[in-house]
Every structure is written in C-alpha cells, then in structure tokens.
C-alpha positions as CSV (number, residue, x, y, z in Angstrom):
1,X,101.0,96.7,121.8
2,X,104.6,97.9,123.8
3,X,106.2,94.5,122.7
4,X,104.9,94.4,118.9
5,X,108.1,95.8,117.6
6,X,110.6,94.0,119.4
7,X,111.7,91.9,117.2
8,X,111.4,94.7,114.5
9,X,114.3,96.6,117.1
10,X,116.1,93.9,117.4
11,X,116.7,93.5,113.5
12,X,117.2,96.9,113.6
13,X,120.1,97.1,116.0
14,X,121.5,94.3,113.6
15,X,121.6,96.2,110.6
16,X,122.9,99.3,112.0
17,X,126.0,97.3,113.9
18,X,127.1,95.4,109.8
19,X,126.4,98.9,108.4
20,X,129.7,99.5,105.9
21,X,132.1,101.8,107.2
22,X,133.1,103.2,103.6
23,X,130.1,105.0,101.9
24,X,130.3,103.2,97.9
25,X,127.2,106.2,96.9
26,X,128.1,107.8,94.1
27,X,128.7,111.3,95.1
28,X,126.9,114.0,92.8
29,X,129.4,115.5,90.1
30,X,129.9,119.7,89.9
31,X,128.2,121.4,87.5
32,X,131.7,122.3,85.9
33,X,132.6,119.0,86.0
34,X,128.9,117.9,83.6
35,X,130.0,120.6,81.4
36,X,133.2,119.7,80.5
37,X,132.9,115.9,79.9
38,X,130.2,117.2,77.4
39,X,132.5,119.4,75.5
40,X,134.9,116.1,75.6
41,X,132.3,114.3,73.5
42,X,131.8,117.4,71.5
43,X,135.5,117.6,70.8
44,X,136.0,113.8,69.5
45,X,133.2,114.3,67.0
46,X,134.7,117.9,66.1
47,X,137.9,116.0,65.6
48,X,136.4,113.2,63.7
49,X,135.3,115.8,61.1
50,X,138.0,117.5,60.9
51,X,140.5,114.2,59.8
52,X,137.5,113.6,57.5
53,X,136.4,110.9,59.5
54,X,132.7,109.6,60.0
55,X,131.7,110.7,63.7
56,X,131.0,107.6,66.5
57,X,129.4,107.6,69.7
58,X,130.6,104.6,71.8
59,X,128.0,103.3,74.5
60,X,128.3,101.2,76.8
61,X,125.5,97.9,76.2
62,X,123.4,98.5,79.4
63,X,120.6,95.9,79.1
64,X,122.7,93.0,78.4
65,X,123.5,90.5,81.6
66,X,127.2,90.2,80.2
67,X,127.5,94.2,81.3
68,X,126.7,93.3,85.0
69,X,128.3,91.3,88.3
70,X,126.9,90.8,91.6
71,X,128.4,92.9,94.4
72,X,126.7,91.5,97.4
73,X,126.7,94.8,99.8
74,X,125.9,97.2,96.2
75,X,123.5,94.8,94.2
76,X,124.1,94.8,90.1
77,X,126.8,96.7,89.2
78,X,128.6,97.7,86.2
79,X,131.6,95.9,85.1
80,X,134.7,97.5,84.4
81,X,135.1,96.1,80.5
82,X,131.1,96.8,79.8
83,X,130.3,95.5,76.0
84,X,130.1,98.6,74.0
85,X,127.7,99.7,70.9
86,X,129.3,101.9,68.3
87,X,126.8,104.3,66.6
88,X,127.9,106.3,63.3
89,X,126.4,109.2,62.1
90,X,126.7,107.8,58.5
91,X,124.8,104.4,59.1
92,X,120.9,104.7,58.7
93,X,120.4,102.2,61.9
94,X,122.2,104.7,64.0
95,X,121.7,108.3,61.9
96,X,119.2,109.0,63.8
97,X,120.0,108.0,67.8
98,X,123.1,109.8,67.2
99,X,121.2,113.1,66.5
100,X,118.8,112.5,69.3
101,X,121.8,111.9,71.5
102,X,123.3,115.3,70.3
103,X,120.0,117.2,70.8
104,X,119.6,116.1,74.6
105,X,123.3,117.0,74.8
106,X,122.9,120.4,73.7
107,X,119.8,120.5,76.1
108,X,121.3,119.1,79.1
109,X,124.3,121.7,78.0
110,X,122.1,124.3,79.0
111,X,120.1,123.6,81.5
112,X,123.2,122.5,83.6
113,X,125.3,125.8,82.0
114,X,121.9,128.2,83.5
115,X,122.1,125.8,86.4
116,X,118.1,125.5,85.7
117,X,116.0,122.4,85.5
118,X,113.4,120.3,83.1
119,X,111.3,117.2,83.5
120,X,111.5,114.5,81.2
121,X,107.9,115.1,80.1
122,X,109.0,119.0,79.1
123,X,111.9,117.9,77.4
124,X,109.7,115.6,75.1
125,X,106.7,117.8,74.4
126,X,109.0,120.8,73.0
127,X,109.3,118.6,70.3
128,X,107.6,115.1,70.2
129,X,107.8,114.8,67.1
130,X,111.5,115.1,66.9
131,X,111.5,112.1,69.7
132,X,108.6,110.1,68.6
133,X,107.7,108.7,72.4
134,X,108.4,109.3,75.4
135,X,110.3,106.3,76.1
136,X,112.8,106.7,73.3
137,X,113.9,109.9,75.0
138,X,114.0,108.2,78.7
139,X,116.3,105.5,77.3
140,X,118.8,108.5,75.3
141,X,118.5,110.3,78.5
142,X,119.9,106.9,80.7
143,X,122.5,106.1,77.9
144,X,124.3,110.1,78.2
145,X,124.1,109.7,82.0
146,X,126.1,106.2,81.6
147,X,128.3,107.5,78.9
148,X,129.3,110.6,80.5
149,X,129.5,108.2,83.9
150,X,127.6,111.1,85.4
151,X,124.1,110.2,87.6
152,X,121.0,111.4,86.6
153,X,120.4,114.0,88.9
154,X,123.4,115.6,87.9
155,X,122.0,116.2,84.2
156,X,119.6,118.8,85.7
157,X,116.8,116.4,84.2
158,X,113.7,115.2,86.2
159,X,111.5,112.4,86.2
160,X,108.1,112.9,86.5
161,X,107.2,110.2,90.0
162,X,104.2,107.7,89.9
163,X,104.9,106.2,93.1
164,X,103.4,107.6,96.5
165,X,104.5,107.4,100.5
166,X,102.7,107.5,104.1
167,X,103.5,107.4,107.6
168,X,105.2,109.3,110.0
169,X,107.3,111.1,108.1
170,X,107.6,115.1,107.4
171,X,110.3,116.7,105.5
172,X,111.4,119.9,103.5
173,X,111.8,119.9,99.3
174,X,114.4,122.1,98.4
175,X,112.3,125.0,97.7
176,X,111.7,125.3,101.3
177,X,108.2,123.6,100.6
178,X,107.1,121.3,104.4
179,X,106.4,118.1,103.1
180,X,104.0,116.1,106.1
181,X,103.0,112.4,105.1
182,X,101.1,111.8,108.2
183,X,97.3,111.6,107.1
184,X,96.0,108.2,107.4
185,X,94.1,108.5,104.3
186,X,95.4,109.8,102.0
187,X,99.4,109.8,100.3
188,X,101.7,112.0,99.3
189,X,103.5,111.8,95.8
190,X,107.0,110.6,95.9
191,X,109.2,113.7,95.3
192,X,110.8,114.5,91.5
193,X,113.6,115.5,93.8
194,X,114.3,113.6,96.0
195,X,117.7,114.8,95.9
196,X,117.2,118.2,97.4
197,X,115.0,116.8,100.4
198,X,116.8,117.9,103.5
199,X,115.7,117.7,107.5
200,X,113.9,114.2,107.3
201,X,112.0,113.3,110.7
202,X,110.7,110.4,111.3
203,X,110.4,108.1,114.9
204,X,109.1,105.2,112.0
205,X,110.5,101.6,113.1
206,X,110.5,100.2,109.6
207,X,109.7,100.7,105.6
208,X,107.3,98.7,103.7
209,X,107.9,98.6,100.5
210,X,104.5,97.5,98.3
211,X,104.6,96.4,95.4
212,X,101.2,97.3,94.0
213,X,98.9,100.6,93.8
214,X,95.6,98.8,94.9
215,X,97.1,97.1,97.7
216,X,99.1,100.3,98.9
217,X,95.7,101.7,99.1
218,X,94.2,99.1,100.8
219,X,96.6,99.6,103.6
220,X,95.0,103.2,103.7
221,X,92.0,102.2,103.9
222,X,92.9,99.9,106.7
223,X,94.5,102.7,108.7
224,X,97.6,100.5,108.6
225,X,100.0,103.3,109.5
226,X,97.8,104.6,112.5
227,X,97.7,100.4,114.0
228,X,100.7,99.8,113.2
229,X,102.3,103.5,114.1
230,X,104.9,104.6,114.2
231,X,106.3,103.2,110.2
232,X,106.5,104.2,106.3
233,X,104.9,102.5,103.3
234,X,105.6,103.3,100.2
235,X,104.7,102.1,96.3
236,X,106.3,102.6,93.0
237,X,102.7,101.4,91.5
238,X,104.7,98.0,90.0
239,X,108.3,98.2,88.4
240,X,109.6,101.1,90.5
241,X,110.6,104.4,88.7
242,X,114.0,105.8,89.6
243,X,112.3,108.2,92.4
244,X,110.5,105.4,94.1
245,X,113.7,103.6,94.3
246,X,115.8,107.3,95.1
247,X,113.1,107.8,98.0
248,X,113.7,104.2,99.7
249,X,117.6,105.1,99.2
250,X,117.3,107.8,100.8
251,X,115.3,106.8,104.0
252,X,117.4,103.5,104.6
253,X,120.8,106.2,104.3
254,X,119.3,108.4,106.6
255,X,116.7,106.5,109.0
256,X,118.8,103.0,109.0
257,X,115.6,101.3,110.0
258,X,114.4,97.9,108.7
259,X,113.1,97.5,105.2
260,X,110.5,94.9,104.1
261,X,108.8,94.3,101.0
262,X,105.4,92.9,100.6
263,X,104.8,91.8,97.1
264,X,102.8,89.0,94.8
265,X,104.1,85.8,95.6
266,X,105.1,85.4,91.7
267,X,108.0,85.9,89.7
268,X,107.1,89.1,88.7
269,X,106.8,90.4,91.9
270,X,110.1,88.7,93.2
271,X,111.7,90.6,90.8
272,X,110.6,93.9,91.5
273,X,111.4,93.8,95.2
274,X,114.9,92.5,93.6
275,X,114.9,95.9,91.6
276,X,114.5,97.4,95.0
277,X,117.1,95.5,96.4
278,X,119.7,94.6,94.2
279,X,118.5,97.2,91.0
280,X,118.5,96.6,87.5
281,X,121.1,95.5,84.2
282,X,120.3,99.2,82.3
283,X,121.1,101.5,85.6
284,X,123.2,99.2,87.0
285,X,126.0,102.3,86.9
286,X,124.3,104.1,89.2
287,X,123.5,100.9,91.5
288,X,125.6,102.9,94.8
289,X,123.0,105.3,95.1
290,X,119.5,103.0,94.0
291,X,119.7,100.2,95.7
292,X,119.3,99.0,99.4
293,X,121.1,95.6,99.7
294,X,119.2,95.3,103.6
295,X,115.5,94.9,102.0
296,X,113.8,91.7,103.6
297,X,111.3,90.2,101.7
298,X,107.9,90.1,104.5
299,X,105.3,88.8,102.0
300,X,103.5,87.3,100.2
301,X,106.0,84.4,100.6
302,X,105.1,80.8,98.3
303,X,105.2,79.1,101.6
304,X,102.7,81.5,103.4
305,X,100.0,80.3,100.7
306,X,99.7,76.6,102.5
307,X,100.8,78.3,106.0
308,X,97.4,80.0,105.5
309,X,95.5,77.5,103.7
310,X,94.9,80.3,100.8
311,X,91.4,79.0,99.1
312,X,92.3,76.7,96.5
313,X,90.4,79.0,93.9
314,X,92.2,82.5,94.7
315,X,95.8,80.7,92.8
316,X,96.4,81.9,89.4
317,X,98.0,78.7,87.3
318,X,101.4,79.2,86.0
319,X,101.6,80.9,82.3
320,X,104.6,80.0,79.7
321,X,105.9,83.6,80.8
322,X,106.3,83.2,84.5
323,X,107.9,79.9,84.1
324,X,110.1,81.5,82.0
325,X,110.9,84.4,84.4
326,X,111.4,81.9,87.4
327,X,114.0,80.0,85.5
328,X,115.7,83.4,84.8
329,X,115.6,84.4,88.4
330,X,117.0,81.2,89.6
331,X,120.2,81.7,87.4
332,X,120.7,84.7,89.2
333,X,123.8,85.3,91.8
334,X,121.9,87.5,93.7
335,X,118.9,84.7,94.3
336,X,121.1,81.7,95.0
337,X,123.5,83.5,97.3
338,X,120.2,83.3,99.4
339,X,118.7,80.0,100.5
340,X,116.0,81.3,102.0
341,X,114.8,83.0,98.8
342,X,116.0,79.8,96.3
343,X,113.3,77.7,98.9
344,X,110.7,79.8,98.4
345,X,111.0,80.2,94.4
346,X,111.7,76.6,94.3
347,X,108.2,75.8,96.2
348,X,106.3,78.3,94.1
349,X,108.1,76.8,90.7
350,X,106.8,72.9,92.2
351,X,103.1,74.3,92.7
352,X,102.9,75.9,89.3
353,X,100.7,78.4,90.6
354,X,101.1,81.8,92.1
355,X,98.8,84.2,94.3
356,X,98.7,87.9,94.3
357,X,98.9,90.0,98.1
358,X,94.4,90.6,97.4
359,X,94.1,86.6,97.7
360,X,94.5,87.0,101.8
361,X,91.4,88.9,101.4
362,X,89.5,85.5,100.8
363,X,90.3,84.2,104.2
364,X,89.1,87.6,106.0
365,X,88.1,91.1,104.5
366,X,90.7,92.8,106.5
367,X,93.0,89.5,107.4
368,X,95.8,91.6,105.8
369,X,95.8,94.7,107.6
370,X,95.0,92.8,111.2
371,X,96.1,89.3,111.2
372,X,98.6,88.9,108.3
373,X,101.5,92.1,108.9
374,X,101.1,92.5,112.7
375,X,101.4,88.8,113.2
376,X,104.5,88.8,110.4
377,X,106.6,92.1,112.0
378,X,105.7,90.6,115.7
379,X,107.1,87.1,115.2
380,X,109.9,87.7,112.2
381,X,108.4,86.5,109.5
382,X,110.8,87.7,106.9
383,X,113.9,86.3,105.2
C-alpha cells in the first residue's frame, strides 16, 4: 500500500508550489474596532431624529447574483458597488426588520463590550417570540455582519455546528479542551469555534469533503480512515453551515494537503461542493476566509456512472427542478472557467438522469469503501 498515495503527493506538492504569496483572509477586527462602527450606525439614526428625519438602514442586497463577481483564486466575492436595500423605520414592510436589526445590535453591543459569547440558538430563545424563527434571526445576524463589513466571528455570536469530522487529526479548542478525532467509529462534532482552535496535528495526506450524513457514515462503518490512513473526512450533513465550511478553511490554511469532494452526481450536489469551493451570493463578503478555491471534485462524477456500468434501475430521472438548477450552474463563471466540470454537467444534463454516492452500493456492498476511492486517489481520478 507504500505507493497508494503517490499520486495524492504529487498533487500535493503542486498545490503547495501555486500557493498565493499574499494572504486575501480577512483578518478578524478588534473588539474596539466592532464597537465603534456600531455606535456609527447608532449615531446616523440618532442624527436622523434629531433633523426630524425618518431613520434608514441601508444594506447591502446579499442574495442577488448582480451583488457578486468571480475571483478565480477567492471564489464569489462581493462587488465593490453591491445593490443596496433601504429600510425605514416608518414603512410597515420594513418597521419591523429595522427593530430586529436594532435589538441584535444592542445584543452584539454587549456581548462584544463584556467580551463574552452567545450562540445563535440563545440569542433566539431569550425571546422567540420577539424573532418568530430561527432563521429570521440567522439572516439579521448575516445582514449586521455585512453591513458593519465585520465577519461573523467578530460579532461574538456562534453557530450552533451540524456537520462532523474523522481521521487523524487532534487539536486543542480554545478552552484548553484536547480535541482527538482518531476513533474509527465514531465522529467528532465540527467545532462552534473553529476560530479559537490552535496546535492542529495531523500526518493526513488529503481531505474528503462528503456531501451527505448517511454516506459519511458509511465510510465509518467501512473503516475508511483506518484503510485508507493516514486522511480527514468531513460532512456538513448537505448545504454546509458556516463551521463546516470554517473547519475545511482552516485545515487547507494550515495542513495545505489535497482536498476532494465526493458528492451526488446531481446538480444539487455539484453545487454544494461549489459552496465549498467557491462559497455562496449571501456570504459572499466573507468569501477570503470560507472558501478553498483548491477543492477537486473526486466523485460521484456523471461520467463514472457508465465508467462503472451503474444498474440501470439505481438512476433517478431528471425533475423540472434539477433541470432548472443545471441550467443555472452552467451560466456560472465559476463552472465554465472549467472544462473538465462543463463536460461532466453537460453529460449528466444529455442523460437526464442523476445517481446519488449509495447507487455504487448496487454493484458491491462495500464497492465504495474498497474498489471506488482507493482505486480514484491511486490513479487521479479527480478534476
């Protein structure tokens, strides 16, 4: 097994030597520094009132595609004149984000002031009534953090991870706590701070990324990590949360090791190891410190379904949604800078069918695990 990784090295040593020699992360902000471009805001609406005015809050529009170019070493970043959304305190469509807005403010305020912390999930049930869902307050929380131009983890608010990580890997939290993701069975939840994590050791030759929970578990089961030792996989359990994507980030900063993604061969899936790679339109402001440009997309590629003769009965036909999403994708800068990838999507988009990572499972229980990712990291088959 000496010469399985060879080609994995090789890759390796290829991404280390076209590694950027000016860091583009965004660096985290002082404390002082939160604080006052919250009084800023604080000051405009004070001013506002003052002059008789009705208050605004300008934000910046971040889930249109209009907001967003295609840096090809960054991924989807902000542009510099981002459409912007005016809300007033005296229009009833916008009475009430603008309070909401003010609320977190005044609770980020303090939290960063007593240089203390909350999750997301605290912050909501101190009051869910006063936020009506969860999600309302996670998309207030992302519009302050791209209105103050400030990242997330600089607002002294945490998410609460879903996604999970194995392999040789062992590092400490901030508290001190020694985090060891060794076991073969079992996973360790990705950190809410991933952040703070300091004195990383790992002798891992590469990251897989997977897309889905069931899968990442099958790999588990298959003691993936111990035949395929030393490497990491991780899973943000579908559309990655920040964390997930934080965690990856901050491996591929500090490890510099390969990164592959093993996803559905359908649109959906193409797209989250895009989010991954290249992230997404609503945190596209903090794309310098989410994204990892280097990810190389290992599986399940379209063409690997006739490559492996894939029983005929294991394809899932084409609904009016992915064909929508596969026309979006192929508009995309970031997909047809790539040839590789625009192949691929254009085979998939010709069958009309799609097959998800468990269909391998038809041609052998463990054909995954054994045949399918040794065979893949020995040879190169990524793009």
């Amino acid at each position: 097994m000496a010469d399985q990784f060879i080609v994995v090295d090789k890759l390796r040593d290829t991404l280390r030597e076209s590694l950027e020699k000016d860091d583009r992360r965004q660096e985290d902000i002082s404390r002082q520094d939160v604080l006052t471009r919250i009084e800023r805001v604080i000051q405009t609406i004070v001013f506002s009132v003052s002059e008789g005015e009705a208050p605004v809050l300008r934000l910046m529009n971040r889930c249109n595609w209009a907001s967003v170019r295609f840096h090809e070493s960054v991924g989807l970043v902000r542009k510099a004149d981002v459409p912007v959304t005016t809300l007033r305190c005296d229009c009833p469509s916008s009475a009430t984000r603008f309070a909401l807005i003010f609320k977190l403010l005044s609770v980020i305020y303090k939290l960063v002031q007593s240089d203390s912390y909350a999750t997301k999930r605290d912050i909501y049930y101190n009051d869910p009534q006063l936020f009506g869902s969860q999600k309302t307050l996670d998309s207030i929380l992302d519009d302050i953090s791209c209105m103050l131009k400030v990242p997330r983890r600089s607002l002294h608010v945490f998410a609460t991870s879903k996604g999970f990580i194995s392999g040789d890997l062992c590092y400490l939290e901030e508290d001190g706590t020694k985090v060891d993701c060794n076991s073969s069975s079992t996973a360790v939840p990705v950190s809410s701070n991933v952040n703070g994590i300091r004195n990383i050791v790992s002798a891992a030759k590469f990251i897989l990324i997977v897309e889905k929970d069931a899968t990442f578990q099958r790999l588990l089961d298959g003691a993936f990590c111990t035949r395929l030792s030393p490497c990491i996989i991780i899973t943000g359990k579908g559309v990655p949360d920040v964390n997930s994507r934080l965690m990856v980030r901050k491996l591929w900063d500090t490890l510099h090791i390969p990164v592959f993604a093993l996803v559905d061969a359908d649109p959906y899936g193409i797209e989250i190891m895009c989010i991954y790679k290249y992230g997404s339109r609503s945190l596209a402001f903090e794309a310098h410190s989410l994204t990892v440009p280097s990810v190389l997309w290992l599986g399940l590629l379209p063409s690997d379904i006739q490559r492996y003769r894939v029983p005929e009965e294991t394809l899932i036909p084409f609904s009016q949604a992915d064909e929508s999403k596969i026309n979006s994708l192929r508009t995309r800068d970031y997909i047809s800078c790539q040839p590789a990838w625009e192949r691929e999507i254009e085979a998939m988009q010709r069958l009309k069918q799609k097959a998800e990572i468990q269909s391998l499972a038809s041609i052998a229980p463990h054909f995954l695990t054994r045949v399918y990712l040794p065979n893949k990291l020995r040879y190169g088959g990524w793009i």
